[in-house]
MMTF fields as JSON, N, C-alpha, C and O atoms, coordinates in Angstrom:
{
  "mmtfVersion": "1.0.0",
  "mmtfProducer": "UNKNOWN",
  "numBonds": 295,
  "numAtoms": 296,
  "numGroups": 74,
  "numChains": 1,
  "numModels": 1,
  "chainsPerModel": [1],
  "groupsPerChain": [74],
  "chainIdList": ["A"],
  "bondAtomList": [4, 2, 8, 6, 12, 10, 16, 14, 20, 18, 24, 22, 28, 26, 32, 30, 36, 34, 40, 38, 44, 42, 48, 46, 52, 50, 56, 54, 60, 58, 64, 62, 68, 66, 72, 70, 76, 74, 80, 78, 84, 82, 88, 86, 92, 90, 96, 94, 100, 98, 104, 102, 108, 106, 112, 110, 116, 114, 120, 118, 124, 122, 128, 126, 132, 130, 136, 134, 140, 138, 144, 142, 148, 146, 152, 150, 156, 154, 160, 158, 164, 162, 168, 166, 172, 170, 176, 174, 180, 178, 184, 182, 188, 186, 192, 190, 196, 194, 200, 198, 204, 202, 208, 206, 212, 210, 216, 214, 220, 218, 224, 222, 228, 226, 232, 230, 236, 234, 240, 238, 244, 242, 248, 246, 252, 250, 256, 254, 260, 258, 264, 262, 268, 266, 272, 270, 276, 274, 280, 278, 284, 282, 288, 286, 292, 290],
  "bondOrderList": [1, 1, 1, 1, 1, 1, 1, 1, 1, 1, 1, 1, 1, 1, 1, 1, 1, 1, 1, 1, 1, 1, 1, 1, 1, 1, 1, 1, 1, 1, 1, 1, 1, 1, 1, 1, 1, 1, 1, 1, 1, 1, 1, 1, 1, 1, 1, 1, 1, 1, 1, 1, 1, 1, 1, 1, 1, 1, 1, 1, 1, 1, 1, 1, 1, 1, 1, 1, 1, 1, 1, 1, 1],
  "groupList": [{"groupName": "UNK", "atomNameList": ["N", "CA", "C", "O"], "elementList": ["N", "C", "C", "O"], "formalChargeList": [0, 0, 0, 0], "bondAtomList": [1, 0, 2, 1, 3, 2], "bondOrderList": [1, 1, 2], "singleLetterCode": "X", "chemCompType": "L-PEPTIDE LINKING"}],
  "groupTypeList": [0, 0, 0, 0, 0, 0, 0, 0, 0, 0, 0, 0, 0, 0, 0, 0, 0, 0, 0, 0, 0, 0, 0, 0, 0, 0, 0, 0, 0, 0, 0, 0, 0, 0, 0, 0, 0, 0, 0, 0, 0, 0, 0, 0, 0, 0, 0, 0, 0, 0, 0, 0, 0, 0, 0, 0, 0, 0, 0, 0, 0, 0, 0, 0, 0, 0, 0, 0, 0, 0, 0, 0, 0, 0],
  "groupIdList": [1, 2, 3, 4, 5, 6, 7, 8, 9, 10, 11, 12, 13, 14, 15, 16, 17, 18, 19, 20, 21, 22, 23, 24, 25, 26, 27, 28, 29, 30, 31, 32, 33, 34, 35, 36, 37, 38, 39, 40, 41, 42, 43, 44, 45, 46, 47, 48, 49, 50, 51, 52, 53, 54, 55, 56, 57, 58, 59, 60, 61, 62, 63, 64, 65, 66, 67, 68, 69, 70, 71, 72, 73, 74],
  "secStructList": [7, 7, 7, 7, 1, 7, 1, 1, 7, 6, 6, 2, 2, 2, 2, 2, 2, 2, 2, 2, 2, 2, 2, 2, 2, 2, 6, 4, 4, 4, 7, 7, 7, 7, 1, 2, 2, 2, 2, 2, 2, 2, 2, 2, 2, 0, 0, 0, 0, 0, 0, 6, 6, 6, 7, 7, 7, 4, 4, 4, 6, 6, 7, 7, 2, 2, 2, 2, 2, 2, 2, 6, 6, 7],
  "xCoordList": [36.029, 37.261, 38.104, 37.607, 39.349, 39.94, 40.735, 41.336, 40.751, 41.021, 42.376, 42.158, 43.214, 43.719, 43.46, 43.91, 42.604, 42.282, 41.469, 40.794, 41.544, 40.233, 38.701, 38.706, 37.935, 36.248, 36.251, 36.781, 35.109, 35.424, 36.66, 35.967, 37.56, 38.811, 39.298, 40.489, 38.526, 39.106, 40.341, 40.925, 40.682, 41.364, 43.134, 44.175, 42.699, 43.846, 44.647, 45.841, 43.732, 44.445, 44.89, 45.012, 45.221, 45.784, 47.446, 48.419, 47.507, 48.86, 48.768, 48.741, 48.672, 48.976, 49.93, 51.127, 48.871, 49.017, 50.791, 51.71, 50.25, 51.458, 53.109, 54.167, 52.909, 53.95, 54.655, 55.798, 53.356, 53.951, 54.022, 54.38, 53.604, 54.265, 55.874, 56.745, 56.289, 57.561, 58.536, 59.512, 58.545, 58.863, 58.973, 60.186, 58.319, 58.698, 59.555, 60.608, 59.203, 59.946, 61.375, 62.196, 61.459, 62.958, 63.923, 65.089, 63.128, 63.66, 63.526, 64.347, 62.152, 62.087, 62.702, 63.608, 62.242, 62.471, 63.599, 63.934, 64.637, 66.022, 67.011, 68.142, 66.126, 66.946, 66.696, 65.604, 67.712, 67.352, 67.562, 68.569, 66.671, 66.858, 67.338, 66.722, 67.866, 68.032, 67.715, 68.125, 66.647, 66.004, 64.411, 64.436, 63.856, 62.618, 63.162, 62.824, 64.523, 65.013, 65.841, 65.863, 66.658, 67.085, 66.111, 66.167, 65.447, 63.83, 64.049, 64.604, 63.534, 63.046, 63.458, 62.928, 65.06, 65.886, 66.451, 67.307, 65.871, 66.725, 64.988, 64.933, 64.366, 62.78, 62.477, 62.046, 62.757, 62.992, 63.563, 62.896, 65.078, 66.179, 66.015, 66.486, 65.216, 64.584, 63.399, 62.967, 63.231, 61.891, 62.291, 62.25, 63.008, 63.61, 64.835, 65.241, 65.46, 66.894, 66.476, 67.019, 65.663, 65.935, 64.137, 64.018, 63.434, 61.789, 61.5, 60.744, 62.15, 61.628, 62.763, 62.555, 64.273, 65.255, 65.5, 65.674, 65.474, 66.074, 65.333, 65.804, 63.8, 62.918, 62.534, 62.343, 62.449, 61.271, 59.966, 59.99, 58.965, 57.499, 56.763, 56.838, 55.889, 55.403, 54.231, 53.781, 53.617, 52.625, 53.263, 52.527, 54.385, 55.075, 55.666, 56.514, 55.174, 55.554, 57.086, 58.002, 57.322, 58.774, 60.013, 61.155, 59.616, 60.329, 60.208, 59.392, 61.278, 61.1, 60.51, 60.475, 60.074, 59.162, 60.203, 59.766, 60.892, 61.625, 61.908, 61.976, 62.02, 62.578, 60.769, 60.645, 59.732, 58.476, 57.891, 56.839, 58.74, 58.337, 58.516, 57.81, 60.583, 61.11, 60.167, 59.157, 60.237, 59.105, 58.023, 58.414, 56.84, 55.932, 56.086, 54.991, 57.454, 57.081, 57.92, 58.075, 58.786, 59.188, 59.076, 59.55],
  "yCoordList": [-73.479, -74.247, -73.831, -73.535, -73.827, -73.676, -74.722, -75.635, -74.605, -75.292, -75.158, -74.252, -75.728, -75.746, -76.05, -75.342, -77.297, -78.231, -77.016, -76.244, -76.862, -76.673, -77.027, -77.744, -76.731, -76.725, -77.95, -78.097, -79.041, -80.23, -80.782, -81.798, -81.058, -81.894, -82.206, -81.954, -82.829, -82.814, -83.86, -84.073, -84.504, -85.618, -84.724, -85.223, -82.592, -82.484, -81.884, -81.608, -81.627, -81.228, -82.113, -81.714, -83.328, -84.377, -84.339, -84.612, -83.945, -83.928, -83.057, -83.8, -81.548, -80.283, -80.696, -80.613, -81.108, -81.541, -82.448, -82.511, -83.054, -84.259, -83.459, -83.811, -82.199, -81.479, -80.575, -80.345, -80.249, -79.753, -80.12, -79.406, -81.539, -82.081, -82.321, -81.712, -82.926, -83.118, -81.918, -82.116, -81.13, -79.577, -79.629, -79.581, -79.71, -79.491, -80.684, -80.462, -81.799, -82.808, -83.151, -83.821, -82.271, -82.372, -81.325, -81.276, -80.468, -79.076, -78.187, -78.086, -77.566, -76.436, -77.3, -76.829, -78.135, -79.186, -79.444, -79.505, -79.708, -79.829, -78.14, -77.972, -77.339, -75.983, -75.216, -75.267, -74.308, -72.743, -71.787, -71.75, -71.249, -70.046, -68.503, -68.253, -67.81, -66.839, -65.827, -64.848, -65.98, -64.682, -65.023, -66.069, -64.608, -64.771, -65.033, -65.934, -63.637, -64.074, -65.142, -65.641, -65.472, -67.077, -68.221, -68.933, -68.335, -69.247, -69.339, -70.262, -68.223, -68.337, -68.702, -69.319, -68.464, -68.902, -70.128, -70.716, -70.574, -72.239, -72.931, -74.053, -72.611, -73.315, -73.21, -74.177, -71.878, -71.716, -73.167, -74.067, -73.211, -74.061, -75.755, -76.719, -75.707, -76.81, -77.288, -78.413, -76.723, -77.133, -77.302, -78.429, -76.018, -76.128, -76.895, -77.435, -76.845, -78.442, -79.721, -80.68, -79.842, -80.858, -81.507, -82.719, -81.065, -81.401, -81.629, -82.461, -80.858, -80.997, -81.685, -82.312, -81.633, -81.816, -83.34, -84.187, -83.556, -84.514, -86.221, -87.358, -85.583, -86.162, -87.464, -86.92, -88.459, -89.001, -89.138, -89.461, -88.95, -89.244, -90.258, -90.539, -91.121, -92.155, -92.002, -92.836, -90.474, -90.207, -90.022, -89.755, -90.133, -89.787, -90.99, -90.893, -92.518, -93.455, -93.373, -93.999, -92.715, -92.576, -91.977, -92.268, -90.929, -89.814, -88.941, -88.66, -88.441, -86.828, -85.596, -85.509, -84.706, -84.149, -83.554, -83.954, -83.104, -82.646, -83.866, -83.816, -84.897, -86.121, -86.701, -87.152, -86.513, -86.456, -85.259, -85.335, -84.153, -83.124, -83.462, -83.402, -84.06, -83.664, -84.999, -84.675, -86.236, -87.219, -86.654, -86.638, -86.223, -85.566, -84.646, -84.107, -83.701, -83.023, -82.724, -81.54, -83.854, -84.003, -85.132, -85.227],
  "zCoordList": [-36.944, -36.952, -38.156, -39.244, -37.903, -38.894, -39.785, -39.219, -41.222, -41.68, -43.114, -43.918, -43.273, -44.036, -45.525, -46.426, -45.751, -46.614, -47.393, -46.713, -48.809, -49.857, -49.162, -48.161, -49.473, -49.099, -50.192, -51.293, -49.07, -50.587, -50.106, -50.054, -49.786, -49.727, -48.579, -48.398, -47.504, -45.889, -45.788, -44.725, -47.049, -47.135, -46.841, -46.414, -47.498, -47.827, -46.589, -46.71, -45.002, -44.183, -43.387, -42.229, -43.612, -42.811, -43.411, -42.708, -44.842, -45.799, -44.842, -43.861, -44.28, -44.01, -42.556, -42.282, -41.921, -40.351, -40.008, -39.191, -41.501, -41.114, -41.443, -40.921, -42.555, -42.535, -41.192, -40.796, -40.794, -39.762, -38.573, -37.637, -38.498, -37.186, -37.966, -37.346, -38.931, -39.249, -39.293, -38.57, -39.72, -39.346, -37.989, -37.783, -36.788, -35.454, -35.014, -34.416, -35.248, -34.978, -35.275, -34.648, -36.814, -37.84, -37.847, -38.238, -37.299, -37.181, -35.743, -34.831, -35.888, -34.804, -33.244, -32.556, -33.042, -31.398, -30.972, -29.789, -32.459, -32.411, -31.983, -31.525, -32.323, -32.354, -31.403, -30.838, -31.017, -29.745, -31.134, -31.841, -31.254, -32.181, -31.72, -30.684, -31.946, -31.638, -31.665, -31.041, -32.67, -32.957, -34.101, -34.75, -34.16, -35.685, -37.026, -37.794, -37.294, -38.184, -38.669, -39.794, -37.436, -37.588, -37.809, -38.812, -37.092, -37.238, -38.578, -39.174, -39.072, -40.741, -41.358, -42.282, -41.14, -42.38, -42.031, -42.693, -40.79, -40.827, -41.041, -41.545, -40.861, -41.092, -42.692, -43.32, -43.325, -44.596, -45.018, -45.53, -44.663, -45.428, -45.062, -45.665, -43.914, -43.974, -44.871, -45.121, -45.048, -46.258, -47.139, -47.631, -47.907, -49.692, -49.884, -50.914, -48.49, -48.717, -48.434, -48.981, -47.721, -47.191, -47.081, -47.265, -46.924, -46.827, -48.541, -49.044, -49.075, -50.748, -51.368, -52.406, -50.715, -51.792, -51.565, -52.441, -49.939, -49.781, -48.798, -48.821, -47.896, -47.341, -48.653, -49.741, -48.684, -49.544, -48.829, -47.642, -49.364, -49.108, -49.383, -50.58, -48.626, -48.825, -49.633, -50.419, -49.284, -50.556, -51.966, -52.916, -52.105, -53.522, -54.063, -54.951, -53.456, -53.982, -53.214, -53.747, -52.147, -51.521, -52.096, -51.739, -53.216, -53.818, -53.029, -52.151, -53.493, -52.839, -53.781, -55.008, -52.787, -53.895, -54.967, -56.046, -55.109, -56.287, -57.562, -58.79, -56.579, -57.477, -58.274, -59.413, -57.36, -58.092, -59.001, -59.635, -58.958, -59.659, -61.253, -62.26, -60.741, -62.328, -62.631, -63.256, -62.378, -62.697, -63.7, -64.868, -63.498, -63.543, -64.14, -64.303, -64.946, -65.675, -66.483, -66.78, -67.128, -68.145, -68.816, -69.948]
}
């Protein structure tokens, strides 16, 4: 079987799973792509705009991860 999660951490492919059902649900399901390279770069820009910039997460206390980053590391 394959697995995402670290060896030791089965807790961490359920985070994995749950990304990428949201990804198909937020993105790919909504779109006709035109090509691979379109894919990428709108699946890309979904993640780094909008999955990290702008999603909040309920594992992050309902930040978004950027907004839990700067948190966390300054």
């Amino acid at each position: 079987e394959i697995s995402i999660a670290r060896r030791g951490c089965p807790w961490e492919n359920g985070y994995a799973e749950r990304l990428i059902r949201t990804l198909k649900e937020e993105e790919v399901y909504l779109n006709d792509y035109q090509d691979i390279h379109e894919a990428r770069d709108r699946i890309g820009h979904f993640i780094t705009q909008v999955y990290h910039q702008k999603r909040p997460h309920s594992a992050l206390g309902y930040l978004t991860p950027a907004e839990f980053e700067r948190q966390n590391l300054s």
